[in-house]
C-alpha positions as a LaTeX table, in Angstrom:
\begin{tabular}{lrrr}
\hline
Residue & $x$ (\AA) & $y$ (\AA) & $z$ (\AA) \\
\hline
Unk1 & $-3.07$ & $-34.35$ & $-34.06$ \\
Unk2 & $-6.64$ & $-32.90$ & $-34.73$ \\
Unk3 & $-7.74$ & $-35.79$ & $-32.05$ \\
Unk4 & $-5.06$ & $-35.58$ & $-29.67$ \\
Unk5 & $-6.10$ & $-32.28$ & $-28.80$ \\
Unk6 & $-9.72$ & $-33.13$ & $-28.54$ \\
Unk7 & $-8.91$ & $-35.99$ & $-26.35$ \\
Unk8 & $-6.79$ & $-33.42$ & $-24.06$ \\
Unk9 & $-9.55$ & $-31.20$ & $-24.11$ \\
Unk10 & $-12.24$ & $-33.82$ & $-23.13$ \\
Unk11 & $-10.18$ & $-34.60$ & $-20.82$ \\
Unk12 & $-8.14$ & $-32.31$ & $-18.92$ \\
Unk13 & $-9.79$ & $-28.92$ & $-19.81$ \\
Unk14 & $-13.18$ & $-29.28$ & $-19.53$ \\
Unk15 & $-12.51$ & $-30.91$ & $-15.49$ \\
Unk16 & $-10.43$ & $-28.14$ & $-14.57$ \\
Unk17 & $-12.51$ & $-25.75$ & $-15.89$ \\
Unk18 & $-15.18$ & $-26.82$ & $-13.81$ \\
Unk19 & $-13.04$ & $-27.20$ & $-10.89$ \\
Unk20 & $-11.70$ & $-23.68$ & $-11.08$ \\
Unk21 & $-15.83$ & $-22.63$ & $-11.23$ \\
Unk22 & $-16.17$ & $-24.65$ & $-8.08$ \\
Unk23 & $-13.46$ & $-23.09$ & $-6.31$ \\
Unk24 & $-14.23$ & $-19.35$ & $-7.85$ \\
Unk25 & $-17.56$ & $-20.30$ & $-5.77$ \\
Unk26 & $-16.20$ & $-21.48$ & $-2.88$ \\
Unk27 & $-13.96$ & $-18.93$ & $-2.50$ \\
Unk28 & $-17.19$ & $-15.95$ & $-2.77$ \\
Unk29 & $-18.08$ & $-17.82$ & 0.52 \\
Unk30 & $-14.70$ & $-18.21$ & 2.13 \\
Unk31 & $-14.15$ & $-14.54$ & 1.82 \\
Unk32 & $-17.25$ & $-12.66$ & 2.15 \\
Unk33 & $-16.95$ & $-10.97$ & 5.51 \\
Unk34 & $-12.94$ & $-9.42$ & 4.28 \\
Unk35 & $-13.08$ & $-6.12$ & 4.09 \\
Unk36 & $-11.07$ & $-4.50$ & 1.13 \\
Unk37 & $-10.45$ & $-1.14$ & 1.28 \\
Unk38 & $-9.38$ & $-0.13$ & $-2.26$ \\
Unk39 & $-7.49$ & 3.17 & $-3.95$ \\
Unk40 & $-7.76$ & 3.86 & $-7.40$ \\
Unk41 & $-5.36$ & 7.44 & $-8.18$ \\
Unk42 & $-4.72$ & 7.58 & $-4.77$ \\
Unk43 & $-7.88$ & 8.40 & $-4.14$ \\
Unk44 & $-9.86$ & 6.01 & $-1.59$ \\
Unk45 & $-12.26$ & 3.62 & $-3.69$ \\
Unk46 & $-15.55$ & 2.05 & $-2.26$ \\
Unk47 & $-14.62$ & $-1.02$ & $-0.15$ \\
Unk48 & $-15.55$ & $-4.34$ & $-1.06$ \\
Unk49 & $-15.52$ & $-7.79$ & 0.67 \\
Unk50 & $-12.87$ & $-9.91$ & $-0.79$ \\
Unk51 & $-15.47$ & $-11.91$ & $-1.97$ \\
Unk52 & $-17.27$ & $-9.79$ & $-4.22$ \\
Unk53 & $-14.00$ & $-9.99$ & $-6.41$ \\
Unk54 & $-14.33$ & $-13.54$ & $-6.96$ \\
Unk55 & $-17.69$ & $-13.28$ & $-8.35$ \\
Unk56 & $-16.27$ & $-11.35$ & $-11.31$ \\
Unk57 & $-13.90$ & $-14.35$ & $-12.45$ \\
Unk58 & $-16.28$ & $-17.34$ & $-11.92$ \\
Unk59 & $-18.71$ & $-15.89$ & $-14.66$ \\
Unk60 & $-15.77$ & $-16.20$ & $-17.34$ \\
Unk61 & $-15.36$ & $-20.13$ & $-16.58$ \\
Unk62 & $-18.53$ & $-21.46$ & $-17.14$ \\
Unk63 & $-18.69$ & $-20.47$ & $-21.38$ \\
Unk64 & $-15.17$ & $-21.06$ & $-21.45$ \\
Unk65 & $-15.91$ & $-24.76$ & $-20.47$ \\
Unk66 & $-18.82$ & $-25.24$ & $-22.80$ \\
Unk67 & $-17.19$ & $-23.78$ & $-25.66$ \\
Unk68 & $-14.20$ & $-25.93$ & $-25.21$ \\
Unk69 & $-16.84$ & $-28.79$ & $-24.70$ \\
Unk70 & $-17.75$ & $-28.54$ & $-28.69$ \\
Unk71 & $-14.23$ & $-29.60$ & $-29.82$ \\
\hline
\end{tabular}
């Protein structure tokens, strides 16, 4: 079982964790010039492109595909 699931990781996770990194980053680009006009309590927020959201994700998939890399 033990091997099974490294196998699947080796396999499966680790590629589409780095494919979901790659598209995270090609998505900052895609969607830099959006305009997002925010609220937070009803209250306007300070806009941001679309793509400054992205950035915030693509940091998280990265560790999450080395650490997965040690099984």
């Amino acid at each position: 079982m033990h091997i099974a699931a490294s196998q699947e990781i080796v396999h499966r996770l680790v590629p589409a964790l780095t494919h979901l990194h790659a598209a995270l980053a090609a998505k900052t680009k895609e969607f830099r010039s959006i305009v997002k006009i925010g609220r937070t309590h009803t209250q306007d927020a300070t806009p941001l492109t679309l793509g400054q959201e992205f950035p915030a994700m693509a940091p998280r998939s990265p560790p999450a595909s080395r650490a997965s890399s040690w099984a």
